[in-house]
C-alpha positions in Angstrom: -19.8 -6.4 -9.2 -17.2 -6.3 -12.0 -16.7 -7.6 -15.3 -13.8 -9.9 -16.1 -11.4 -8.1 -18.8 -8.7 -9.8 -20.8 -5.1 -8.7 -20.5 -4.6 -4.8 -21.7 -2.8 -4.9 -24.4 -2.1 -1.2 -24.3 0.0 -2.1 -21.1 3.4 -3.0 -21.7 4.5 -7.2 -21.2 7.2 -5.9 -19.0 4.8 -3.8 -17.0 2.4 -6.8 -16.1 5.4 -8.8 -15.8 7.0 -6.4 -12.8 3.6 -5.7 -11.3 2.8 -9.6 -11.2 6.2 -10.2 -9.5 5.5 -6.9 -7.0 2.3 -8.5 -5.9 3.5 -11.9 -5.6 6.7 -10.7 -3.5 4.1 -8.8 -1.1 2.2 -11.8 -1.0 4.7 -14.3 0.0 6.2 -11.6 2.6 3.1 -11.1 3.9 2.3 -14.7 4.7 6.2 -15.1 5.9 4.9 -12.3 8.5 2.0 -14.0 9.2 3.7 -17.7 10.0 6.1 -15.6 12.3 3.9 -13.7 14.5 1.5 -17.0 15.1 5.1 -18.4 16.1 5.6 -15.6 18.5 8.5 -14.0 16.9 7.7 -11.1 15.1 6.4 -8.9 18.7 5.3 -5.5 17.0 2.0 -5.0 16.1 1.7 -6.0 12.3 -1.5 -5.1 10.0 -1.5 -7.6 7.3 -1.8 -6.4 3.3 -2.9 -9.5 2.1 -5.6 -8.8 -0.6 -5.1 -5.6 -1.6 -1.6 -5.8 -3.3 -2.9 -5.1 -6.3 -3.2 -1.7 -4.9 0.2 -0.4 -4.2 1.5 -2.3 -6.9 -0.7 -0.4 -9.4 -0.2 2.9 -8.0 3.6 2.4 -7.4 4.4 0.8 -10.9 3.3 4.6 -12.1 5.7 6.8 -10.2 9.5 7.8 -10.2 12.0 7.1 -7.5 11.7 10.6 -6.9 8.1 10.9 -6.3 7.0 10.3 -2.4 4.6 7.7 -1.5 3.0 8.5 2.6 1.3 5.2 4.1 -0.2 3.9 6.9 -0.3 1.3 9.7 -0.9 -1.3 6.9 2.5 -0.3 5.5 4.3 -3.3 4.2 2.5 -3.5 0.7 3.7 -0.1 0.0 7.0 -0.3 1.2 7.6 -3.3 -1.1 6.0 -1.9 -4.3 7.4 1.4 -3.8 11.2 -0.5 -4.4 12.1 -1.3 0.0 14.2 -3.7 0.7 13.1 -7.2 2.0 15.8 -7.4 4.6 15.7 -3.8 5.8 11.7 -4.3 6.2 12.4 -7.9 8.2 14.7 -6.4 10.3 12.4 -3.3 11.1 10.1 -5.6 12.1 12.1 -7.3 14.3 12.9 -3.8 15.7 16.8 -4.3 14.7 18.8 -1.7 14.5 19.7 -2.4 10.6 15.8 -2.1 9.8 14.4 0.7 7.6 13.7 3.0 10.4 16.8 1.9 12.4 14.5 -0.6 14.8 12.5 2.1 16.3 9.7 2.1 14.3 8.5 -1.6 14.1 5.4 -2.4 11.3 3.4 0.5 12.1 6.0 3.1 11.2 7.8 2.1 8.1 10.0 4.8 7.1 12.9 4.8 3.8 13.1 8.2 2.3 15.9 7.2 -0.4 13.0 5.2 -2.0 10.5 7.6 -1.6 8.4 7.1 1.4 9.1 9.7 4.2 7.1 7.8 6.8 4.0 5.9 7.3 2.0 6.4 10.8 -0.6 4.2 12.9 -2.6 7.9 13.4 -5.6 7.5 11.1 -5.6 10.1 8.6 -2.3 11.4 9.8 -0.2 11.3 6.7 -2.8 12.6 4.4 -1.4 16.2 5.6 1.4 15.2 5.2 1.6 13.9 1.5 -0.7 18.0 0.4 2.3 19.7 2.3 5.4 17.6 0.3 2.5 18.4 -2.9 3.1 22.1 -2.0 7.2 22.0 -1.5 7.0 20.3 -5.3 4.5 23.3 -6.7 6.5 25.9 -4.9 10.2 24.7 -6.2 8.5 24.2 -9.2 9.5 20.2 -10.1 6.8 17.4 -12.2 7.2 15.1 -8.7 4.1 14.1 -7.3 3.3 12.6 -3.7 1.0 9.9 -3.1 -1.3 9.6 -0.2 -2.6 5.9 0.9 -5.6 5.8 3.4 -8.3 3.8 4.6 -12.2 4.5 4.0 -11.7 4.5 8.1 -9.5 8.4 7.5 -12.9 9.5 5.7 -14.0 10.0 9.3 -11.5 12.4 10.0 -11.3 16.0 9.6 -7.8 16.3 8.5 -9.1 14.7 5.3 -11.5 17.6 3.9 -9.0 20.2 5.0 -6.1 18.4 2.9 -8.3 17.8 0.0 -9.5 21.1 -0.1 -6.3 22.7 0.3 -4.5 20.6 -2.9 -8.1 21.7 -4.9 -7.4 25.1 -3.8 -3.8 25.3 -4.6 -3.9 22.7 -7.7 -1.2 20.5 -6.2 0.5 17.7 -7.6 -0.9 14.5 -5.0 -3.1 11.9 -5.4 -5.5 10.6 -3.0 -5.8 6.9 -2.5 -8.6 5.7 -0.8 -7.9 2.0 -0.1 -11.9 1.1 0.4 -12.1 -2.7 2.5 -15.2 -1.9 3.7 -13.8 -2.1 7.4 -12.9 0.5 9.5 -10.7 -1.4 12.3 -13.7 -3.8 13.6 -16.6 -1.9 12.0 -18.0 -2.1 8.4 -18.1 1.1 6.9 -22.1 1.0 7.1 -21.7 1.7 10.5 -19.2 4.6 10.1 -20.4 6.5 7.5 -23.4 8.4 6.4 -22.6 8.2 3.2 -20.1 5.6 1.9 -20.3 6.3 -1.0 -16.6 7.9 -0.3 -15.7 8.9 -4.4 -18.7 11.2 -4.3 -17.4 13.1 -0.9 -13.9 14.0 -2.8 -16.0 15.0 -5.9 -17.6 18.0 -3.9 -13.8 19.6 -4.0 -14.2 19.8 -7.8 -11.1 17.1 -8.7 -11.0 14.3 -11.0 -12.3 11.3 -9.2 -12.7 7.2 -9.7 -13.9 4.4 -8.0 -12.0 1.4 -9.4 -11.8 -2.4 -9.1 -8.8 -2.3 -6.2 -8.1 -6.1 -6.8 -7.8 -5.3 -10.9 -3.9 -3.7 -10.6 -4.4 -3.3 -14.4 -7.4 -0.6 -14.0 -5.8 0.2 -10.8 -2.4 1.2 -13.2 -4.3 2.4 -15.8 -6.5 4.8 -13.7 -3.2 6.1 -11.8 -1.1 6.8 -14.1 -3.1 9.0 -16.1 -4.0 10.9 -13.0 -0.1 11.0 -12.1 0.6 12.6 -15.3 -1.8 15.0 -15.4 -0.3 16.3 -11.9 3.1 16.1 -13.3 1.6 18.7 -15.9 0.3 20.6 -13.2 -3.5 19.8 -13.7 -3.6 19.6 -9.6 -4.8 16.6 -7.7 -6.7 13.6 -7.8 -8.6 10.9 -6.4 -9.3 7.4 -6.1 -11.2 4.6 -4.3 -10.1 1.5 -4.7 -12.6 -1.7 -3.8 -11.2 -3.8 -2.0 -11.0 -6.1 1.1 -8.6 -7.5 3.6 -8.4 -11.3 3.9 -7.0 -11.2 7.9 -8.2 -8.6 10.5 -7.8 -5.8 11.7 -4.5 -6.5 13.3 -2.1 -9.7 12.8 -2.7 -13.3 11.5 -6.5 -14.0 12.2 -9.4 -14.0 9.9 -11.9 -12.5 13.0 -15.0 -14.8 11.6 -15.2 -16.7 15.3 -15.4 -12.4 16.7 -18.5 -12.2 14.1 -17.0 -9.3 12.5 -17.8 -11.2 9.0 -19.4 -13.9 7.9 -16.8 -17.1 6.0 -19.2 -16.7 3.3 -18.3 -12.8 2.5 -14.1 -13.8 3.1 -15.0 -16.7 0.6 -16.3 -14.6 -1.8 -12.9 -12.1 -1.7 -10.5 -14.4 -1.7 -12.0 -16.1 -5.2 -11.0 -12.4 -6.4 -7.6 -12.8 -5.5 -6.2 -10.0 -7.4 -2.7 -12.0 -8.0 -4.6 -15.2 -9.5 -7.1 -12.5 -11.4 -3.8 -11.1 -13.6 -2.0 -14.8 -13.2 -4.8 -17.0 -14.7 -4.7 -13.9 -17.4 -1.3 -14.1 -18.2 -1.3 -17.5 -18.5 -4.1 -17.9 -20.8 -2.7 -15.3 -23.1 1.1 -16.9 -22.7 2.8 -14.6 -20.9 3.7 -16.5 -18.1 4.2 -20.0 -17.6 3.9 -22.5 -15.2 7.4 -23.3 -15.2 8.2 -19.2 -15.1 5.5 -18.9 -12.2 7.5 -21.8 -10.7 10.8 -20.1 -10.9 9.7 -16.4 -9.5 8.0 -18.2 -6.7 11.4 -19.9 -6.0 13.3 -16.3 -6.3 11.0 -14.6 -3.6 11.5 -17.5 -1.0 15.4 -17.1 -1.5 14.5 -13.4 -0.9 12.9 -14.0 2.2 14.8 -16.5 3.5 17.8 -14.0 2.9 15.7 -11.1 4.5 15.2 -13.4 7.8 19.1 -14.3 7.6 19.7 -10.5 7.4 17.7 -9.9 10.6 19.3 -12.9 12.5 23.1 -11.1 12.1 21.4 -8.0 13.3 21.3 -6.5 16.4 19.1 -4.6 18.7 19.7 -0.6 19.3 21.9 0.0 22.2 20.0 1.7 25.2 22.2 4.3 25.1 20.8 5.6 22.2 18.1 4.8 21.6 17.2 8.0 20.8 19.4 8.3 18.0 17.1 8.7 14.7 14.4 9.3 16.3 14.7 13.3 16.4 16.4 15.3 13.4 20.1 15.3 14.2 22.0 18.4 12.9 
């Protein structure tokens, strides 16, 4: 479907460096996740990123601190690439009290504004709203921030999503639309959801720039982003893109769902050979700008991460019944 590329060399070393380490720190959290909740440990409902990091990463690695970033249930990767914390996002998971969104969120509702990311929500579609409206605070106090909306092709089917898009076309606001494409919408291919999936076209009706890009490439996924960031940042209004992609687990927690006959081991097969992390690793090797020894090294830096993040969550305690409320409603 796409052609290989070599390493852009308009792209800076340091850049591909960082976004290499941002997907592999995903990665290896994500599979931490995934060994924890088949051990019964992790108890909140947690959908899995694994094989589309290259997406967050590549949108993420092309805004500020200051710039918001809304997700979704499938939250972690964004979290991570937006700048989390590994133990404030293990201990949120956990439900602890020293977690992101103070343990009473859990996966689904992953929430740090300091870094950016006001909230994420398990309603489909239900931060695209919100993402147009912080777009509108930014045009009306007049700063170059831009917010960032992250959705499924599964919000596509929702109406909230023409209303926002039309409203940022209409008002020229500075958000862009990321369509995270897997070609599953919970349990169903998009085939079956869609009349048309060819979701790039839909957002073209509102008269914005649109692409479709390869969502396991994080280079054309950078590249493609962080033009359309600037150009908002210039006031040049909103974008859109849809990133291919595809989710190696299902819907919802560690299994792959072939034995539900949801997908066939042949189609997983052929995603996971696109691993987006081993597309830009076998790259950078090649070219010498990682090593083996390097690779080894980084690898051994995330586990000491983790292994912190879970050692973080283990002095942490739950919230107190008494209130429990506490965070939960703005306090004055």
């Amino acid at each position: 479907m796409y052609k290989k590329k070599s390493v852009n060399t308009d792209i800076p070393l340091k850049t591909l460096r960082e976004m290499y380490l941002t997907m592999l720190r995903i990665r290896k959290f994500e599979e931490t996740v995934a060994s924890l909740i088949l051990k019964k440990e992790i108890q909140t409902p947690c959908h899995l990123y694994i094989g589309q990091e290259a997406i967050a990463t590549g949108v993420c690695t092309s805004l500020r601190k200051s710039d918001y970033v809304f997700s979704t249930h499938r939250s972690h990767g964004h979290y991570i690439a937006k700048g989390g914390d590994l133990k404030k996002l293990m201990a949120e998971l956990y439900c602890r009290e020293t977690g992101c969104s103070y343990g009473r969120g859990g996966s689904m509702h992953i929430a740090d504004p300091d870094i950016g990311l006001p909230g994420s929500s398990a309603i489909v579609a239900g931060t695209i709203p919100l993402a147009v409206g912080v777009a509108y605070s930014f045009f009306l106090q007049k700063k170059d921030n831009v917010s960032v909306a992250f959705f499924g092709d599964g919000a596509v089917g929702e109406g909230v999503f023409y209303e926002s898009l039309n409203l940022a076309a209409l008002k020229k606001l500075p958000v862009l639309f990321v369509c995270e494409n897997n070609l599953f919408s919970t349990h169903m291919p998009i085939s079956a959801c869609l009349a048309n999936i060819d979701i790039k076209k839909t957002a073209e009706t509102f008269c914005i720039p649109t692409a479709r890009v390869d969502g396991n490439d994080v280079q054309s996924v950078y590249k493609t982003a962080k033009k359309m960031i600037e150009n908002a940042r210039k006031n040049k209004g909103p974008a859109f893109i849809e990133c291919m992609t595809y989710r190696w687990y299902g819907h919802v927690g560690p299994n792959l769902d072939i034995d539900k006959g949801l997908r066939s081991k042949e189609e997983l097969d052929y995603w996971m050979k696109r691993d987006p992390i081993k597309k830009l690793e076998r790259q950078m090797i090649q070219q010498k700008i990682l090593t083996i020894a390097k690779k080894k090294v980084i690898e051994e830096m995330i586990k000491k991460e983790i292994d912190e993040a879970i050692a973080f969550k283990n002095k942490s305690h739950s919230p107190e019944k008494i209130d429990i409320a506490r965070s939960v409603f703005k306090e004055e």
